[in-house]
C-alpha positions in Angstrom: -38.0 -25.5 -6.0 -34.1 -25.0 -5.5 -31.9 -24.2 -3.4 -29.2 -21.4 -2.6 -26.4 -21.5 -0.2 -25.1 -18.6 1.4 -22.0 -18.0 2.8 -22.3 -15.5 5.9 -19.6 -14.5 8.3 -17.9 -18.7 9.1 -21.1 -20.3 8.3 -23.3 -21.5 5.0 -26.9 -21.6 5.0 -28.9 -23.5 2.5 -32.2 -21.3 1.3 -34.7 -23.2 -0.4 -36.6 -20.5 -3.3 -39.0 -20.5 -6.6 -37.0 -21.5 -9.7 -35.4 -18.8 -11.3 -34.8 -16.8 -8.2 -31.5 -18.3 -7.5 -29.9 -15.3 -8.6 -32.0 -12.8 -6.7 -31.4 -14.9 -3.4 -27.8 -14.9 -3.6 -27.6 -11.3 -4.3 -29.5 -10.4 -1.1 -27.3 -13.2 0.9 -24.6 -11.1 -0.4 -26.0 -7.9 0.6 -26.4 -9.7 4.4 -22.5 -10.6 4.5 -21.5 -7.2 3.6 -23.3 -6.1 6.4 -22.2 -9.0 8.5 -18.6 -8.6 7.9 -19.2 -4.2 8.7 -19.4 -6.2 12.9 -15.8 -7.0 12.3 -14.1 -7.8 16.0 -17.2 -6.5 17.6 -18.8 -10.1 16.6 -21.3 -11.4 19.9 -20.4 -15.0 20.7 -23.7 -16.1 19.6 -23.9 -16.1 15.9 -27.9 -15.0 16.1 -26.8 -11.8 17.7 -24.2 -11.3 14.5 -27.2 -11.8 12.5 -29.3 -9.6 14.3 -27.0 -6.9 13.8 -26.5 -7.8 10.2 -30.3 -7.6 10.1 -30.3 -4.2 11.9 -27.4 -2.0 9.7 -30.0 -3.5 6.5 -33.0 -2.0 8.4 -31.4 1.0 8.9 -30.5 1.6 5.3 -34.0 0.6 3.9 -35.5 3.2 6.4 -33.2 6.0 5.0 -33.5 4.8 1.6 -37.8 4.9 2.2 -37.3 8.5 3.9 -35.2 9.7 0.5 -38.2 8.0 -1.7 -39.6 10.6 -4.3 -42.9 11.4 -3.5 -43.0 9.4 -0.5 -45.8 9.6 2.1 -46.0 8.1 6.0 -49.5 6.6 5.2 -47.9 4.1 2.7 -50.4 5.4 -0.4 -47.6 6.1 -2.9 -48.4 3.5 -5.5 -51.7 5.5 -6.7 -50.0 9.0 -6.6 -47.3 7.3 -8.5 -50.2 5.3 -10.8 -51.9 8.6 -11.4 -48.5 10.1 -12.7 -48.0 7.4 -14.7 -51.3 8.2 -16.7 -50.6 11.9 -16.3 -47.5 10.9 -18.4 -48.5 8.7 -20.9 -51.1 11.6 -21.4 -48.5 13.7 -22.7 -46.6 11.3 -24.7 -49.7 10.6 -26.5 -50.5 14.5 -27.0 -46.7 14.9 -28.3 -47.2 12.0 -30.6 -50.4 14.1 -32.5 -47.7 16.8 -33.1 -47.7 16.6 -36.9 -44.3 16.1 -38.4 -42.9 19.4 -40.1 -42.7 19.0 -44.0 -39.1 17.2 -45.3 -36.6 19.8 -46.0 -32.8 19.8 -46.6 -31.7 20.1 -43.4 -30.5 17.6 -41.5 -32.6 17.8 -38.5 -35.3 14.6 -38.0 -38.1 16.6 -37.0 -38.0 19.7 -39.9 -35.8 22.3 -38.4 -32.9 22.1 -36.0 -35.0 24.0 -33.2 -38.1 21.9 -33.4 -36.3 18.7 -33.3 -34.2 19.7 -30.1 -36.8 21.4 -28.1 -38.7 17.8 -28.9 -35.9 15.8 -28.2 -35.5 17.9 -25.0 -39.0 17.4 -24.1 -38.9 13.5 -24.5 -36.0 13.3 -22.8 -37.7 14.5 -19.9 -40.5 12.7 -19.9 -38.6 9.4 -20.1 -36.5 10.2 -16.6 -39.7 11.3 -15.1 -41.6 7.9 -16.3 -38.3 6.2 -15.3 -38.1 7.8 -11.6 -41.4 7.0 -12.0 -41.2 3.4 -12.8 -38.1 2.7 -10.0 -40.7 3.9 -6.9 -43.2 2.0 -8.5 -40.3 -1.2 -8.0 -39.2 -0.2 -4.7 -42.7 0.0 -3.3 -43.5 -3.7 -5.0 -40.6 -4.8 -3.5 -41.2 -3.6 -0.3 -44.7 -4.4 0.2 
């Protein structure tokens, strides 16, 4: 186990964590005085309230952030729509992988002819921001579960 101090508003406040998550803990202590110092000379006299506020403008963005999701739904079933695209993906890129690879000619292009190679390249580059969109919601719902 270790410990992380964060500094919030005039206050520090030890957080005991897993090794290794130091890092992580800090961050989010961070993200809690950047919300705490947003009160500015609105601050309640009882420093729970300041924190309950803090607590609140976070809430509020992870609401807005969940209602922007891709693909989100209100019954909370994302991770097997998002599973199932997954699959659905790696499905193509194993079908583009059987494309057989155009005899070697002069030109310069990797994939046989200029047009080929960037209608490929086109085509995995689209697949990799899908499976990366894909791959963030799949983080965001571990996170948040």
């Amino acid at each position: 186990m270790s410990t992380v101090t964060i500094s919030i508003g005039p206050k520090n406040y030890p957080v005991a964590c897993a090794d290794g998550e130091e890092a992580h803990i800090a961050a989010l202590g961070a993200m809690i005085a950047e919300k705490y110092a947003l009160i500015g000379s609105a601050r309640a006299p009882l420093e729970a309230q300041n924190l309950l506020f803090a607590a609140l403008f976070l809430a509020d963005e992870l609401a807005e952030a969940r209602k922007r999701a891709p693909g989100a739904t209100k019954s909370g079933d994302e991770a097997p729509a998002l599973q199932a695209e997954i699959a659905r993906l790696e499905g193509e890129i194993a079908e583009l992988r059987k494309v057989p690879a155009q005899p070697a000619a002069p030109q310069p292009a990797p994939f046989g002819n200029a047009e080929a190679s960037t209608a490929l390249a086109e085509r995995l580059e689209a697949l990799a921001e899908r499976a990366e969109a894909n791959a963030a919601a799949l983080e965001a719902i571990a996170q948040s579960a």
